[in-house]
C-alpha positions as a printed Julia matrix, in Angstrom:
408×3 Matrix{Float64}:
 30.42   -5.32  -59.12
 30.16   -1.92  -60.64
 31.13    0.99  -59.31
 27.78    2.41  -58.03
 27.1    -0.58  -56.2
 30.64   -0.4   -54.8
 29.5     3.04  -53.7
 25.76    1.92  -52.16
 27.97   -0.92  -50.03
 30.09    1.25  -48.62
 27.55    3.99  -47.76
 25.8     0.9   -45.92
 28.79   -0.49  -44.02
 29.62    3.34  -42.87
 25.68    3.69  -41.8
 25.77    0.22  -39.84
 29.38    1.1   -37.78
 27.79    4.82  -36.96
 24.75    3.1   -35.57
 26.97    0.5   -33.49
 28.99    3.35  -32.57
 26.29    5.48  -30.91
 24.32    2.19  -29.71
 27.31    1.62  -27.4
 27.38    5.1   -26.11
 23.86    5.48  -25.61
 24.22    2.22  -23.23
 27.07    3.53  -21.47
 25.69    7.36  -20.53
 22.58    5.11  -19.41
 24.12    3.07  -16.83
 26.31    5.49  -15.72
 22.94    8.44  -15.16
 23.15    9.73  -11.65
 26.84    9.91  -11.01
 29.26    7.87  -10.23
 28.44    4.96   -7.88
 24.98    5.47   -8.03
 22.43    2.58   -7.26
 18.79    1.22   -7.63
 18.11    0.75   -3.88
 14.97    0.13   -4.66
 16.23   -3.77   -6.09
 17.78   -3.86   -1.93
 14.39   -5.92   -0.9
 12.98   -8.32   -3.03
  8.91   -9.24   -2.33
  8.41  -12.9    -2.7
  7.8   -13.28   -6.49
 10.99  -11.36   -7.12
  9.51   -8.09   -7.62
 11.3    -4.49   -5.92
  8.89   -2.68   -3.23
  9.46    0.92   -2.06
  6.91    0.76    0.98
  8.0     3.29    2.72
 11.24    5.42    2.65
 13.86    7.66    4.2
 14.41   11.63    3.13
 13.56   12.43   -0.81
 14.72   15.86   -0.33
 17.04   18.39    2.02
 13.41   20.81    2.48
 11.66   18.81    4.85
  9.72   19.22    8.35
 11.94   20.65   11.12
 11.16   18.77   14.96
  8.36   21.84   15.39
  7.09   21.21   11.68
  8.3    23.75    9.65
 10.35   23.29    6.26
 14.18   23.3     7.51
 17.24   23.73    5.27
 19.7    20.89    4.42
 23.44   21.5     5.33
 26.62   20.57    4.27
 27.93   17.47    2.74
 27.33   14.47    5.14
 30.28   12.68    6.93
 32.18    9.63    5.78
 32.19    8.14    9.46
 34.51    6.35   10.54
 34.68    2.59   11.34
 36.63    2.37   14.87
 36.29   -1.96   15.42
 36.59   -4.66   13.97
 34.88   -6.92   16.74
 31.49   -6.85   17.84
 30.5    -4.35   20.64
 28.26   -4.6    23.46
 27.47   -0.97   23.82
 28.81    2.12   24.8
 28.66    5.79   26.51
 30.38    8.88   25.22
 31.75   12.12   26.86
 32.2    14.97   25.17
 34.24   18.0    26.6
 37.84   19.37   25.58
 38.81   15.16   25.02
 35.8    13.6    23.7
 35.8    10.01   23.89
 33.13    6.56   23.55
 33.61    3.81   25.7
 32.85    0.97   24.99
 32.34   -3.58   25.73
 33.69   -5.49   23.25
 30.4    -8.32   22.97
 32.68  -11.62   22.56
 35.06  -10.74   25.97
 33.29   -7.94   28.51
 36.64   -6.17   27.71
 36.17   -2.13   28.14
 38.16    0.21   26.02
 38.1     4.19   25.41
 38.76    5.38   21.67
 39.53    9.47   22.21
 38.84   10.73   19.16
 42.18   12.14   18.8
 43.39    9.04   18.89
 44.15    6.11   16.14
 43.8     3.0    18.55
 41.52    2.33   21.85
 42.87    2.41   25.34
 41.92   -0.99   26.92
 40.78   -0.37   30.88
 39.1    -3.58   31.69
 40.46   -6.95   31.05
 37.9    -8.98   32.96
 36.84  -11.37   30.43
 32.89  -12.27   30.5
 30.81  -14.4    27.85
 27.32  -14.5    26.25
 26.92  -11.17   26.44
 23.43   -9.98   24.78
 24.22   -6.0    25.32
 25.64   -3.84   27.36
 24.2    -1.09   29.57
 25.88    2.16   30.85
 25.47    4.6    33.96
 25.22    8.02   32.62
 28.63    8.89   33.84
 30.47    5.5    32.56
 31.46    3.96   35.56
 29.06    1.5    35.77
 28.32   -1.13   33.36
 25.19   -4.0    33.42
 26.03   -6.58   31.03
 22.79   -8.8    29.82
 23.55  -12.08   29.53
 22.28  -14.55   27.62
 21.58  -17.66   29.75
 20.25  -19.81   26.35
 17.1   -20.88   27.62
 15.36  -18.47   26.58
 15.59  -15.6    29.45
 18.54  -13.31   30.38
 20.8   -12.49   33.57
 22.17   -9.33   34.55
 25.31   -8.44   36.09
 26.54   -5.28   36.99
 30.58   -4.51   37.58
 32.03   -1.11   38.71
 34.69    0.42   36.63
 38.27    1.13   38.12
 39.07    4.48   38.9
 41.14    6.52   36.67
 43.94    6.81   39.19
 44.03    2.91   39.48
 46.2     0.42   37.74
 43.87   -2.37   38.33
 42.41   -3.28   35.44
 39.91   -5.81   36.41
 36.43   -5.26   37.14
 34.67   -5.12   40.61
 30.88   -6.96   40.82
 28.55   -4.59   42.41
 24.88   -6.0    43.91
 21.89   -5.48   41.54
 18.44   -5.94   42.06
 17.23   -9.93   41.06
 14.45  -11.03   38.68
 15.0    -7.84   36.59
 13.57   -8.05   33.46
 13.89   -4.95   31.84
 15.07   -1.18   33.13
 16.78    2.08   32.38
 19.22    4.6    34.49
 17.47    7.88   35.46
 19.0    10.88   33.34
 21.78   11.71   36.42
 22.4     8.12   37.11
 21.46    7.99   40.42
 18.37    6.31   40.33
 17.25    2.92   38.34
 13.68    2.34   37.12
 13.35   -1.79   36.98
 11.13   -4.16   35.77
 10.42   -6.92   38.25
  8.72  -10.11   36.95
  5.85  -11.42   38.89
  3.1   -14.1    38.89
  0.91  -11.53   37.25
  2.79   -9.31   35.32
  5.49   -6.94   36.36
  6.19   -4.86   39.07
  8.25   -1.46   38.4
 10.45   -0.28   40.9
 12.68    2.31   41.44
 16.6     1.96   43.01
 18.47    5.1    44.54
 21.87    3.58   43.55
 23.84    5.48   47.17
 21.77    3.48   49.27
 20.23    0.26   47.46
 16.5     1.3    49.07
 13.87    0.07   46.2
 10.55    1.4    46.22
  7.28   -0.25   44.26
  5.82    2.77   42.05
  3.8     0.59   38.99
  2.46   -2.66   37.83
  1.28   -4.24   34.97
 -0.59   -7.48   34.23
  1.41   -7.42   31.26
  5.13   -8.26   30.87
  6.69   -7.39   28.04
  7.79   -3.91   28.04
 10.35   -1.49   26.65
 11.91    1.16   29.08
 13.48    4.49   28.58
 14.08    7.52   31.18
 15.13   10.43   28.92
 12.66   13.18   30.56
 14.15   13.43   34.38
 10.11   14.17   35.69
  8.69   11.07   33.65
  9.28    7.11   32.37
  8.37    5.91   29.42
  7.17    2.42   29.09
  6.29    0.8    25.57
  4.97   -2.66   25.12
  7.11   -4.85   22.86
  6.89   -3.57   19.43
  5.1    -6.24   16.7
  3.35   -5.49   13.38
  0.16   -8.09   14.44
 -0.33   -6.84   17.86
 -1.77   -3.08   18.76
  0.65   -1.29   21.45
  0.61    1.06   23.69
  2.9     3.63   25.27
  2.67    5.72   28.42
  4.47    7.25   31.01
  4.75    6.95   34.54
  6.06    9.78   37.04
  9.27    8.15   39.16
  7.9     9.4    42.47
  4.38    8.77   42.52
  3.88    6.25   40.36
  1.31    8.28   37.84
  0.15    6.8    34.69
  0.04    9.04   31.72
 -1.59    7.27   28.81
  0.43    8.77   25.57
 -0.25    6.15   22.56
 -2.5     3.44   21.74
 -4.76    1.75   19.2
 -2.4     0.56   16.3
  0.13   -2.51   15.53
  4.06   -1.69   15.97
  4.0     0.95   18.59
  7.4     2.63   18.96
  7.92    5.58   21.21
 10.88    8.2    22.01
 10.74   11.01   24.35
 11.96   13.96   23.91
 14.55   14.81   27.25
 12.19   18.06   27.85
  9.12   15.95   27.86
  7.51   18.13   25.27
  7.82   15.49   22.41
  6.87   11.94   21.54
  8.18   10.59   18.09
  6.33    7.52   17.44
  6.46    4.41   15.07
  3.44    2.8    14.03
  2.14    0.27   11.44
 -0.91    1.61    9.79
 -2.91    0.38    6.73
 -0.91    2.13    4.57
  2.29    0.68    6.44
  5.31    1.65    8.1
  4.85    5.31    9.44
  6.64    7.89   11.85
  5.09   11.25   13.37
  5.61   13.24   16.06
  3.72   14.82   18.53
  3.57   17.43   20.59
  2.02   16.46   23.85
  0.82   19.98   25.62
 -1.28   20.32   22.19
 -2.07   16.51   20.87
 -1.5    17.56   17.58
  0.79   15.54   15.43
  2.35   16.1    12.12
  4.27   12.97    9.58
  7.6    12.68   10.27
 10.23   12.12    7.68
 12.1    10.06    7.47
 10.04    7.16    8.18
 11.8     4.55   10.5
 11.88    1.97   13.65
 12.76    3.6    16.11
 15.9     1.57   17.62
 17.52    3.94   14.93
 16.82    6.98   16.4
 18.03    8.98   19.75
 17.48   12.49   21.22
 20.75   14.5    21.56
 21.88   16.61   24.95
 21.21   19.81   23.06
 17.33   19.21   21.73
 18.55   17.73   18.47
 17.03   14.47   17.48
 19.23   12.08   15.5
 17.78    9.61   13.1
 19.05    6.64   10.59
 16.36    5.41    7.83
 17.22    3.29    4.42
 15.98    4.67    1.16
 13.0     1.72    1.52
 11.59   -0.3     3.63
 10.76   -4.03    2.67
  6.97   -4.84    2.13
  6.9    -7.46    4.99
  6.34   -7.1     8.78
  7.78   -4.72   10.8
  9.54   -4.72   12.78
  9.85   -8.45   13.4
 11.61   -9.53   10.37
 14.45   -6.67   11.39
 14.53   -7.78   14.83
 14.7   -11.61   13.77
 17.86  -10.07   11.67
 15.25  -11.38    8.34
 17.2    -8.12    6.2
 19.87   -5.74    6.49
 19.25   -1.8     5.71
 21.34    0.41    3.92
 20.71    3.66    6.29
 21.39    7.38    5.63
 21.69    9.63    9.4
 20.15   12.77   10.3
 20.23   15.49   12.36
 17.55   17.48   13.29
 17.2    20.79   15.5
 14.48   22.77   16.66
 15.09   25.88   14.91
 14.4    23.88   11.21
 18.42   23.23   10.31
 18.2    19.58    9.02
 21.38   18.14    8.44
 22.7    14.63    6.61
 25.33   13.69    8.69
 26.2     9.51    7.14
 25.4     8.3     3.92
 25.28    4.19    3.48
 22.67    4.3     0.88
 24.9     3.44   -1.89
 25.94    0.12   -0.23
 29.47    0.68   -1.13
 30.7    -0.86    2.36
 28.11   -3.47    2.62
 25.03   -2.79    4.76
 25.15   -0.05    7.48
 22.06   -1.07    9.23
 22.27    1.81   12.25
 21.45    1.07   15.89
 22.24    2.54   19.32
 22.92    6.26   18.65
 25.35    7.72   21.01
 25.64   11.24   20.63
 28.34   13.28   23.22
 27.17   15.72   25.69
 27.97   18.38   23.42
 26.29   16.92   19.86
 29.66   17.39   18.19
 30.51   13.11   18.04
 27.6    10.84   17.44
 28.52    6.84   17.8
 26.4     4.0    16.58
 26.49    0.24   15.76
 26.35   -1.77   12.43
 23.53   -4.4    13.2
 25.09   -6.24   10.5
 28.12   -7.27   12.12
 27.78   -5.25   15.58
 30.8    -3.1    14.98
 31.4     0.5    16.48
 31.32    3.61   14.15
 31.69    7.51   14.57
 29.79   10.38   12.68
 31.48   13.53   13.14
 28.52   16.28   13.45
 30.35   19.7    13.35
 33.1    18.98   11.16
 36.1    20.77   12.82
 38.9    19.19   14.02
């Protein structure tokens, strides 16, 4: 070999290990883009030939529409929550105040326990052990618990237990009457009253319970049975039918003394409806051609503006001070909601917000990144004070805690 071809060899080799070199650097910049631990959600929900869908999908960015409709501001860097079981739970209240605290069932035993948030372990108050619990159900002010229970034959019992006093050292749990043949129903805001479902040969019947003195009183009925109840606005019940994505819903609301019927939705698949505690507002949850979609409207005016971020409805609450609270994933699967979430079909990966009247928008949890599995959020819980906001993991039904104002 002479030396000029000793010369063009080398040149080649040297040309060949610089593009190796920057091949392998190129493909490592490109999978790290975005940050560190950064993900394709979009690959979380397959369609059925294999193929990602982004249907619908939570926030894509901090400058979005306030609860009035107005471009708010983002806020500071969102929570990193904190995981406070490892069983399953039932449900739960929360007080806020100089102590704030959630109480809570735990779903395999009945047991009750308080977790102060000061505090690195749960206080156990109840040790009254019940089964086949489907959820829990709280009085306002904690003392009264209605657990549903799952009688597997397709229908559920309730049964309702007082709490011990906080001066007591019993620790077991004292049955209290409640109404029979209750199908569905909701504690008034105060917790004095109880607006009940009733099932009947034709339909239901809704009643209402002053607690003090066990009187009921008829107010409603429905040829129709299958209903969803909340009683967030003191002067007015809201009743929803049973959300499904083949079957056009309807909401309205129904004044606890007189027995009024205010029709406030209707005319699509998938109603969902949430009412604001002053009345004023009704975020809703429909499925329309273009599919999953969330708006809210303002009743006195019947106008009605796209909410974002776009989501069912069991992830979202209305807070004591006027803030609304709401959990979405990055996408929604392109199959039919909600059914195939409430048949437990998929798992989300959900972000939570915070949202105020006066446009501050606020991330408060981020489980987009899937780092800890799926954080599929249900049963917001804020305290009286919005400072603690509790929810459970649909995935495996344990208890978590957001901290909203970030001082401890």
């Amino acid at each position: 070999m002479t030396r000029t071809q000793k010369i063009i060899g080398a040149g080649i080799a040297i040309l060949l290990l610089g593009g190796l070199f920057a091949f392998f650097i190129f493909r490592n910049n490109s999978s790290n883009e975005g940050g560190a631990g950064a993900s394709d959600a979009s690959g979380l929900f397959p369609t059925s030939d294999g193929t990602s869908v982004s249907q619908t999908g939570g926030r894509g960015s901090s400058a979005a529409l306030s609860l009035d409709g107005n471009v708010g501001e983002g806020a500071a860097l969102p929570s990193d929550g904190a995981k406070l079981t490892s069983g399953r739970v039932a449900g739960m209240v929360a007080f806020g105040g100089d102590d704030p605290f959630v109480r809570y069932a735990e779903k395999d035993t009945g047991h009750i326990f308080d977790r102060h948030a000061n505090a690195d372990a749960a206080i156990k108050i109840s040790n009254t052990t019940i089964v086949q619990i489907a959820k829990a159900i709280w009085s306002p002010d904690g003392k009264t618990v209605v657990f549903q229970i799952d009688s597997n034959i397709g229908a559920y019992t309730h049964s309702a237990y007082a709490l011990p006093s906080a001066s007591s050292t019993e620790i077991s749990l004292t049955p209290i009457a409640f109404p029979r043949g209750v199908v569905e129903f909701a504690f008034s805001p105060d917790g004095k009253e109880l607006f009940f479902l009733r099932g009947s040969g034709a339909g239901v019947k809704g009643l209402v319970v002053t607690l003090s003195t066990r009187k009921e009183r008829e107010i409603w009925s429905s040829p129709l049975s299958e209903w969803q109840i909340s009683w967030t606005d003191p002067r007015q019940i809201l009743l929803t039918t049973k959300a499904s994505s083949g079957i056009e819903g309807v909401a309205l609301s129904i004044d606890p003394k007189t027995g009024t019927e205010r029709l406030l939705a209707e005319g699509t698949a998938g109603i969902q409806a949430l009412l604001s505690p002053d009345g004023k507002r009704l975020l809703v949850t429909e499925n329309s051609s273009a599919g999953l979609r969330t708006k809210m409207v303002t009743l006195s005016l019947g106008s009605s503006y796209e909410f974002d971020p776009v989501t069912l409805l069991e992830k979202c609450t209305w807070g004591k001070t006027s803030t609304l609270y709401c959990a979405a994933p990055l996408v929604w699967p392109a199959t039919a909601l909600p059914d195939a979430w409430y048949k437990g079909l998929f798992h989300t990966a959900d972000a939570l917000w915070g949202f105020s009247r006066t446009g501050f928008i606020e991330k408060l949890f981020d489980g987009t990144d899937g780092k800890r599995g799926f954080i599929d959020i249900i049963n917001l819980t804020p305290d009286e004070n919005d400072r603690f906001v509790y929810f459970i993991n649909k995935a495996d039904q344990t208890l978590w805690r957001v901290q909203i104002d970030q001082e401890e």
